[in-house]
C-alpha distance (Angstrom), angle and dihedral (degrees) to the residues before:
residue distance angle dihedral
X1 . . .
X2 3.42 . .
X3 4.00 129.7 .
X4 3.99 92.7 -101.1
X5 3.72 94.2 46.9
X6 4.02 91.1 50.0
X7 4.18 86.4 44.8
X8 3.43 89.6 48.1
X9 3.90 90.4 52.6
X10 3.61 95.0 48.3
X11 3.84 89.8 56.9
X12 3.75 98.5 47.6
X13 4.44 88.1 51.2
X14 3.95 90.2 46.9
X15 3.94 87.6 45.7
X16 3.71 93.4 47.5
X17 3.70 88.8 46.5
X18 3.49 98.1 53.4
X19 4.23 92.6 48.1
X20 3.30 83.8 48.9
X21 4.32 96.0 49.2
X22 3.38 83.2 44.7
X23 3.76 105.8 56.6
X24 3.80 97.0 47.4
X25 3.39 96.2 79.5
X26 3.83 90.0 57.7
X27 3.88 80.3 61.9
X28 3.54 90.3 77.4
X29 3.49 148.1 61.5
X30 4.12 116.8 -103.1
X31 3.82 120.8 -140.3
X32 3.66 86.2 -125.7
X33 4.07 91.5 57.7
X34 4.08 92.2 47.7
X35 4.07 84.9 51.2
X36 4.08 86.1 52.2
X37 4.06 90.5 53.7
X38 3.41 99.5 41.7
X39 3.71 94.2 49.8
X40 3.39 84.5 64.4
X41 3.56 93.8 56.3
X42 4.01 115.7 100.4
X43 3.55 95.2 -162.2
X44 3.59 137.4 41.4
X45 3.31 103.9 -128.4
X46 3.62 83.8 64.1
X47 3.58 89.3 51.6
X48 3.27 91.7 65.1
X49 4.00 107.3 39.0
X50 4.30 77.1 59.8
X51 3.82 90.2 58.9
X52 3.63 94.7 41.0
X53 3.99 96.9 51.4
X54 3.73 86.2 40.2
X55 3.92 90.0 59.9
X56 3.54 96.1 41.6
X57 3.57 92.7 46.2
X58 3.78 80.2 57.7
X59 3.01 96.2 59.1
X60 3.81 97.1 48.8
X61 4.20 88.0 57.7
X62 3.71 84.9 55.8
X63 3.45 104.7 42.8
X64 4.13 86.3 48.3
X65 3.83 87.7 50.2
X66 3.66 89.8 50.7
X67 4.18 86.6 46.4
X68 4.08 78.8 52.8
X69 3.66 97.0 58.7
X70 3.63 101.2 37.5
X71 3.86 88.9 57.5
X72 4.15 85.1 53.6
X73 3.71 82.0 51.6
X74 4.05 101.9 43.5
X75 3.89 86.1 55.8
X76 3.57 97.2 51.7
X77 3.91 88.2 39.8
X78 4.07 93.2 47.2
X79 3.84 87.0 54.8
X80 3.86 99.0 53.9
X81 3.67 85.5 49.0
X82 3.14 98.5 50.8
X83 4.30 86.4 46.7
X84 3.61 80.5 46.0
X85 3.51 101.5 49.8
X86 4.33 89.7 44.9
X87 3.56 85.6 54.5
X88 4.04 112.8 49.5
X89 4.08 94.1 12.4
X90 4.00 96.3 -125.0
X91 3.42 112.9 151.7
X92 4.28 103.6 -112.2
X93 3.95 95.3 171.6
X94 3.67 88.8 112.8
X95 3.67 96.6 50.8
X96 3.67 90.7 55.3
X97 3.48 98.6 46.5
X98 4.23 91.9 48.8
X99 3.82 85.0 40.6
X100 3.84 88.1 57.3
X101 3.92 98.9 28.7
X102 3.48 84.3 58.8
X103 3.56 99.1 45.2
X104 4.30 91.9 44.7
X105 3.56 87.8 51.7
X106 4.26 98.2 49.5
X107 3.95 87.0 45.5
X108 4.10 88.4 41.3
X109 4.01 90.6 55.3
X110 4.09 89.0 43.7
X111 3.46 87.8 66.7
X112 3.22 109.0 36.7
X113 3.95 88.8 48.4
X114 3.83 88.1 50.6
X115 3.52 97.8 46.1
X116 3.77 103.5 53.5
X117 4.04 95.0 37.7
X118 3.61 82.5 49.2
X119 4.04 88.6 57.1
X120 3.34 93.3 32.9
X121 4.19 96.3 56.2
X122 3.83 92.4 39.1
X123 3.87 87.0 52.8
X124 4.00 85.8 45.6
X125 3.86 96.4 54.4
X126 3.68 91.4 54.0
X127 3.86 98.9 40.4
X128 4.14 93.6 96.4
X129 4.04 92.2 44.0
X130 3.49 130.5 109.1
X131 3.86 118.1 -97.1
X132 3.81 121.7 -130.1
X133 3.77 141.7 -171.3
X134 3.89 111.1 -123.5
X135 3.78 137.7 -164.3
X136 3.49 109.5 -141.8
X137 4.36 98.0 -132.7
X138 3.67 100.4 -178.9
X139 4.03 139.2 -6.1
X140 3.83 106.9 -155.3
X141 3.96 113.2 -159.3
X142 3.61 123.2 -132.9
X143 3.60 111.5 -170.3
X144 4.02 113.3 -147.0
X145 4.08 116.9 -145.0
X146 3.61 122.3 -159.3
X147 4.07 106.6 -14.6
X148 3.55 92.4 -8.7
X149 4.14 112.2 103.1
X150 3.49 121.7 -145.9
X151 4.30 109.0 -106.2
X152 3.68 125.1 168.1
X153 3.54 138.6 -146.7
X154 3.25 118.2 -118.4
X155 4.07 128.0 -160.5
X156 3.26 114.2 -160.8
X157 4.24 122.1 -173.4
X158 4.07 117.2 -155.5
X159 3.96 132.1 175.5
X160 4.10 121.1 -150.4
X161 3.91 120.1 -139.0
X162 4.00 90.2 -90.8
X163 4.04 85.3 50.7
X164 3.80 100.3 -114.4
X165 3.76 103.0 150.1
X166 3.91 127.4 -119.1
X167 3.71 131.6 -145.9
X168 3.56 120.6 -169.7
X169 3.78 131.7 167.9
X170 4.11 129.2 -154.8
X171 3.17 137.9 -169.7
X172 3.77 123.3 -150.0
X173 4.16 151.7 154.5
X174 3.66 113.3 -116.4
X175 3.53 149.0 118.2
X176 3.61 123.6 -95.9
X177 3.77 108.1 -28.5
X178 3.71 80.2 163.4
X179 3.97 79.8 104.1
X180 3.72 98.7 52.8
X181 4.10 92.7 58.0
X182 3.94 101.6 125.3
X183 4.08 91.6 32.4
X184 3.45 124.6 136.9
X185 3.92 120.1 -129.3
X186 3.57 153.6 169.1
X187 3.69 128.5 -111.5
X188 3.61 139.8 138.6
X189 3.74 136.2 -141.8
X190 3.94 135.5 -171.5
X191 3.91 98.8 -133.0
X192 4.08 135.2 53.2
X193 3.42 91.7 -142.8
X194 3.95 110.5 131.1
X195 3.76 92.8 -146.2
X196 3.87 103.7 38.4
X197 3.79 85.4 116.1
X198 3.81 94.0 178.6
X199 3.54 98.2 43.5
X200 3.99 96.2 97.3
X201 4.06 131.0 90.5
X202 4.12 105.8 -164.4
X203 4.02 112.2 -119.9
X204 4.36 96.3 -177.1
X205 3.45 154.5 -59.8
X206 4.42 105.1 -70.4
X207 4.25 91.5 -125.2
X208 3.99 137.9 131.4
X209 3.84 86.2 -73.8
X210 3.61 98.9 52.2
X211 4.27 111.8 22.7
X212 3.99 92.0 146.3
X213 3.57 137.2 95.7
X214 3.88 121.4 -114.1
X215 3.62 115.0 -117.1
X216 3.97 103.3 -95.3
X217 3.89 96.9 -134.2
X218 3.59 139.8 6.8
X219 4.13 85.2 37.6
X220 3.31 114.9 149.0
């Protein structure tokens, strides 16, 4: 390999490196962005369930990072053992299985943890809004390839009692909502703006199963 080719190497890791440095703050939640939800809060005891799903949300993100770099690890590890198993003949198959229980079950909890604090904070930051009836005006498909799953992007029109109209945009994963365009549903949002189009967190579909209102605060 030439000197160019090796330079040219070097510069690709180092950039990779730094995109990567430099996304994993996005990963988590700022101080400034917890301050934004719980100013929306009315009460403090929402205030609070914010931080405390932010935090454990947290701690998810780590915990899956953690899961991330163990699995680096447990590949390296499960090759010297297997080198070191060729070599001396000792049977290593339960190292590598408690080397990668351990590291399925760190990355397993990650997620989990991240997941339902995740749920749990959005759910929070919306718990002392105002709740809404929505007409569901178009479900655009985006088709996912390869890792990527198909979401869709849902716009969604509303009216308050004095008849000022809301527009609100979602996104979500699931199949073929194509069929609920010109639905009715609940949601509820923080502001009165007509064209905060992210300000909404979807309660349900307005059917047999569900006819009533949400409570408008204090819900939980």
């Amino acid at each position: 390999m030439s000197s160019a080719d090796s330079s040219g190497d070097r510069k690709k890791r180092v950039m990779i490196f730094r995109e990567i440095s430099a996304s994993l703050p996005d990963l988590f939640s700022t101080d400034e962005q917890i301050r934004d939800w719980m100013a929306a809060a009315h009460t403090s005891e929402t205030r609070v369930r914010i931080r405390r799903w932010a935090t454990i949300e947290a701690i998810g993100m780590t915990t899956l990072l953690v899961g991330f770099t163990l699995a680096i690890l447990a590949m390296i590890a499960s090759i010297a053992l297997a080198v070191w198993a060729g070599i001396t003949g000792i049977d290593t198959l339960s190292l590598f299985w408690g080397v990668w229980g351990v590291t399925t079950g760190v990355t397993a909890c990650g997620v989990t943890t991240h997941l339902i604090a995740t749920r749990r904070r959005v759910a929070a930051c919306f718990a002392d809004g105002h709740v809404s009836v929505g007409t569901l005006e178009r479900a655009i498909e985006h088709p996912g390839g390869g890792d990527d799953t198909t979401w869709y992007d849902l716009r969604i029109s509303a009216s308050l009692a004095d008849g000022t109209p809301l527009r609100r945009r979602l996104h979500v994963e699931s199949g073929r909502l194509e069929r609920r365009v010109g639905g009715r549903m609940w949601f509820r949002h923080n502001s009165l703006d007509p064209d905060a189009l992210d300000d909404v967190h979807f309660v349900g579909w307005i059917d047999k199963k569900s006819p009533r209102a949400p409570r408008e605060r204090g819900s939980r």
